[in-house]
Every structure is written in C-alpha cells, then in structure tokens.
Residue, then its C-alpha position, 0 to 999 in steps of 0.5 A: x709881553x715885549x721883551x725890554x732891551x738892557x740887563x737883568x732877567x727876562x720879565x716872568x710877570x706882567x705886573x706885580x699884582x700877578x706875581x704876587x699872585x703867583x706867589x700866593x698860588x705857589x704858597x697856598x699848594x705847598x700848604x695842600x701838598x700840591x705839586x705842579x703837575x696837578x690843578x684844582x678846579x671848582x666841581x662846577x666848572x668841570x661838570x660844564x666842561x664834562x658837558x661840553x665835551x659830551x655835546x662835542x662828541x655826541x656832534x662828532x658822531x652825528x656829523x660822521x654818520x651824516x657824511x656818510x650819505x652827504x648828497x653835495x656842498x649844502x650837506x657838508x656845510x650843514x656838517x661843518x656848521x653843527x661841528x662848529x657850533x659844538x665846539x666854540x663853547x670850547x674856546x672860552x666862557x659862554x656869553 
C-alpha cells in the first residue's frame, strides 16, 4: 500500500472490507481459544500441500542421484527443469 502523506496512523488495511475481515478473524479465534501463532487450514488443502511437498522431495532426490553422473550442460538442464517443475506447484494455486 502507498503510504499517504499528512497525520494519522499508517493505514493497516487495504479497504474497509479487509478490516472488517480481520476483525470477524480475530473475533471468531477469541471464540475457538485461537491464539496467533496457530492457523486453521481445510484438511483438504494440507493433504495437497503434504503432496507437493512429497513430489518436491522425491525431485530432489532424483536430481541429486542424477548429478551425480550428469555427463554436460543437456544433463544439468534436464536436472534443473524437473526441480523446477516440481516446485512451481508451490508458488501458488494450480490452474
């Protein structure tokens, strides 16, 4: 957010509708004896990240084992690409 010149406190929020959001979130952990430092995640998205961390492992082991008898630049790019792909599932929400 673009910080505004003049008094007042720094702006938090990037609209009323977030704030307000945030205030329903803090509300609502109060209610479930939440504190800050804990999250609550759907079952479902942590099973898929669980997965997606499994595949990056799984690349990384493949692509250590592969250098080790990489033979010249073809083989490392290979290397590279399938660590790549591994991990971009990562990033954000597939599509």
């Amino acid at each position: 957010m673009a910080r505004r010149a003049g008094p007042g406190r720094p702006r938090e929020f990037c609209k009323a509708g977030c704030r307000q959001a945030d205030y329903v979130a803090r509300q609502r952990s109060a209610e479930l004896g939440i504190n800050e430092s804990e999250l609550v995640i759907a079952r479902g998205a942590l099973d898929e990240l669980r997965d997606r961390l499994y595949v990056l492992e799984a690349a990384l082991e493949d692509v250590e084992r592969d250098l080790v008898g990489a033979q010249g630049e073809q083989d490392l790019r290979d290397a590279l690409d399938w660590l790549l792909a591994a991990a971009r599932p990562l990033c954000g929400p597939t599509t």
